[in-house]
Every structure is written in structure tokens, then in C-alpha cells.
N, C-alpha and C positions, 0 to 999 in steps of 0.2 A: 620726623620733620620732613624728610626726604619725600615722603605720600602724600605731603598737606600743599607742594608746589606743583605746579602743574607746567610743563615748559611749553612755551609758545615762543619757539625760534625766530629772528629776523634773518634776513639774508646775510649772510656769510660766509660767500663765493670770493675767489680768489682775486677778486678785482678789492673787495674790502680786507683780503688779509696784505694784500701789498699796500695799500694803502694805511695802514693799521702799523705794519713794522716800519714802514717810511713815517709815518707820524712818531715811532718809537725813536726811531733814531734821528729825524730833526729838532726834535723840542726836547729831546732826553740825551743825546748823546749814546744812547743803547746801540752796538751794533749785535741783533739778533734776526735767525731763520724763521722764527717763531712767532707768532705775538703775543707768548703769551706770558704772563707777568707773576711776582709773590706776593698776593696781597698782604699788607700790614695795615690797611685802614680801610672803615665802610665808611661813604659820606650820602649819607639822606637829602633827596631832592623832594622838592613838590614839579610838578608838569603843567601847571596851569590849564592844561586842555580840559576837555571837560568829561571827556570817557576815555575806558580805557581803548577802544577800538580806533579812536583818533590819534591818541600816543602813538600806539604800537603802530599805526600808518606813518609816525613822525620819524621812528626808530629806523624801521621795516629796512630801506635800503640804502645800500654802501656809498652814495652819493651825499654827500650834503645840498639841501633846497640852495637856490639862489638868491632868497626871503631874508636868509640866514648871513646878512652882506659882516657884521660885526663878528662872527668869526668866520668868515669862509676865504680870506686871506691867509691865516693859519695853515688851512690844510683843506683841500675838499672831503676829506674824510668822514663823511656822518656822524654829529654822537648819537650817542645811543645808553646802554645803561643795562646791566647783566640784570637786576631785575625790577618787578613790575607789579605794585601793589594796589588793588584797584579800591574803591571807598566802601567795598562790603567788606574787605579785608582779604581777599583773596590774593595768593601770591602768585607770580608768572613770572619765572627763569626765561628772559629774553636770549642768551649768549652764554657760552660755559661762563663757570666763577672765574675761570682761573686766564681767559684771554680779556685783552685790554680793550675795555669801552672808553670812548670818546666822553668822560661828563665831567670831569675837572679836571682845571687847567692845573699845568705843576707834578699833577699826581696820578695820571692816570696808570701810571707803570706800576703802582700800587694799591692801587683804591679799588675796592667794587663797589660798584653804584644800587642805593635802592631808588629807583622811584617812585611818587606817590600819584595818583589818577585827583587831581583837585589842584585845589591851592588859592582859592578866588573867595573874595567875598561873598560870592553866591553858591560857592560851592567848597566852603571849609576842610580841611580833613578830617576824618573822623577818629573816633576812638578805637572804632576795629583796626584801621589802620595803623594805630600806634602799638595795639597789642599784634598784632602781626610784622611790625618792625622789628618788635623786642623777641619774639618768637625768631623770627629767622638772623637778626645777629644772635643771638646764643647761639644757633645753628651753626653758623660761618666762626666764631669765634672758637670753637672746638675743632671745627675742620684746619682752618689757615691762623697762622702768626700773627693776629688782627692786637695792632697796638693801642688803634685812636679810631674812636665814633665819632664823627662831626657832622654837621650841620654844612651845608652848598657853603651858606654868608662868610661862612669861619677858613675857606680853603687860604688866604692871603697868609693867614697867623702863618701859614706856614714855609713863607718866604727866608729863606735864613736860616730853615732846618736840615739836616744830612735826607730827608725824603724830599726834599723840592730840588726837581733836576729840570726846571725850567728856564732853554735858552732864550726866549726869546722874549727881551726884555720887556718891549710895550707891547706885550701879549696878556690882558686884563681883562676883565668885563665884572659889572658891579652885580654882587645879587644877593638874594635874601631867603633865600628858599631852606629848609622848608619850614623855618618860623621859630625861634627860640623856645617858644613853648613845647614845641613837637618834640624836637630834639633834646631837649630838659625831661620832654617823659619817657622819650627811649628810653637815653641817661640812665636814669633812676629806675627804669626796667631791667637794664642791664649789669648794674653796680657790681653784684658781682663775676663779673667777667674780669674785672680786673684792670679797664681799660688805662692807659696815660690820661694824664689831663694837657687837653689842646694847649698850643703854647702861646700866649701873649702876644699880641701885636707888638 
């Protein structure tokens, strides 16, 4: 699997790992040197953008846009998202697995992020991209302690669970990404990995 990724770095200079461990330790309570986290959960995104070369423009640096005003109180922190699946199927390691990306609130001290290059009306996700989701969690699910596959929409259910280390209370934002059916086909691609089943609102 390792030969089928192809890594296309964003910036990840010392101005984003302080940024990164301060974001660790004001929304998590974490005090660590490091940024870098144990994943127990992947959570699948869509990007709405519309290629992959505009995403990775979006990821690219340690700043968050000023665009971005609905969480840029949070933290100026960029998100970003370890990795990057474009709609031929092709996959892109944006950031090691193992340091913490900016893409869900609550969890990022354990989550690694896929993203998907799509997500619009006009520009659906595809089915290479599903089978390349379920290709690279099998992947991740043998390397790291991956307990729970979700879906962006699903990250709330996990309010109230020993993985949600989220202080800051009216720190939300509503989303839908990357489509119940997407996420029903990983799923079902992935069954036997073994995964928990997400916990109820």
C-alpha cells in the first residue's frame, strides 16, 4: 500500500508546529513537545473544491485564510488533513500519520483525516474514491489502534465520549461531509477491520 501513496507535503515549519501543540493544549488540555498524537479514529471528509491542486493550495500553509472568519477565533492554526484522495482515486499523504491535522473539532488528537477532491453537485465523488478510501483504512487500521471510521456529519455523536477532549464549549460548526452513502461504502468495505460502531447522539 505504502507504493500506491504518493506524499505531497504541505508546509510544516516551526511556525505550524507551535501552532499545532498550542492548538493541542487549548482545546485538548494536552500539555506536549511534540504534535504529534495516537490515532484511534479516521474521519472521511469531502473538500468541495474542485481539484486536487486548489485543496492542497487550501491545506499548503500554517496560517489559516481570513475567509475562514467561523473558525479562525479557535485558533489561527490552518486545517489541513494528513491525507488527500483525488476523484481518479489517487492517494496524497499531505503530513505524517501520526502529527495532528486541524479537520475535526473535539478530535483531532486522534483522528487522521482523509480528504476527498469533490463533494458538489457537479462534481460527486466517485467510486475510485471509495475504493481507495477502503484500500488506505485497511492500510492505517493495521498500522495504528484505529477504533471508529466516521463520517465529518457524525464528529458531535462524540460529545460525551472518553475521545472528545473538547474545551471549548461553543466551538461547533454544522457539516455534512462526506455523504452518508460514501461513508456506508467505506463501512461495508472495511467490515472486517473490526471497527466500534459510532455512538448515538
Amino acid at each position: 500500500m505504502e507504493k500506491q501513496i504518493i506524499d505531497k507535503p504541505i508546509v510544516f515549519n516551526e511556525e505550524r508546529k507551535v501552532l499545532t501543540i498550542d492548538y493541542l493544549k487549548r482545546h485538548y488540555g494536552l500539555e506536549q513537545t511534540t504534535p504529534e498524537i495516537v490515532p484511534k479514529m479516521i474521519v472521511l471528509h469531502w473538500t468541495v473544491v474542485p481539484t486536487l491542486e486548489k485543496t492542497y493550495q487550501v491545506f499548503k500553509d500554517p496560517i489559516l485564510p481570513n475567509y475562514r472568519k467561523e473558525i479562525t477565533g479557535a485558533s489561527p492554526l490552518n486545517v489541513s488533513s494528513q491525507f488527500l484522495v483525488d476523484q481518479d482515486g489517487t492517494i496524497y499523504r499531505l503530513m505524517p500519520e501520526t502529527t495532528m491535522a486541524r479537520h475535526v473539532i473535539g478530535l483531532n488528537h486522534c483522528a487522521i483525516g482523509i480528504e476527498n477532491v469533490g463533494g458538489t453537485a457537479d462534481l460527486p465523488l466517485t467510486e475510485l474514491q471509495v475504493k481507495a478510501n477502503i484500500k488506505l483504512v485497511k492500510y492505517l487500521s493495521k498500522k495504528y489502534p484505529i477504533d471508529y471510521l466516521i463520517g465529518h456529519y457524525e464528529y458531535t455523536n462524540f460529545e460525551n465520549h472518553p475521545l472528545w477532549l473538547e474545551k471549548d464549549q461553543g466551538y461547533r460548526t454544522e457539516k455534512t461531509d462526506p455523504g452518508q452513502s460514501f461513508v456506508e461504502a467505506v463501512q461495508l468495505g472495511t467490515l472486517k477491520c473490526g471497527f466500534k460502531d459510532t455512538p448515538t447522539p
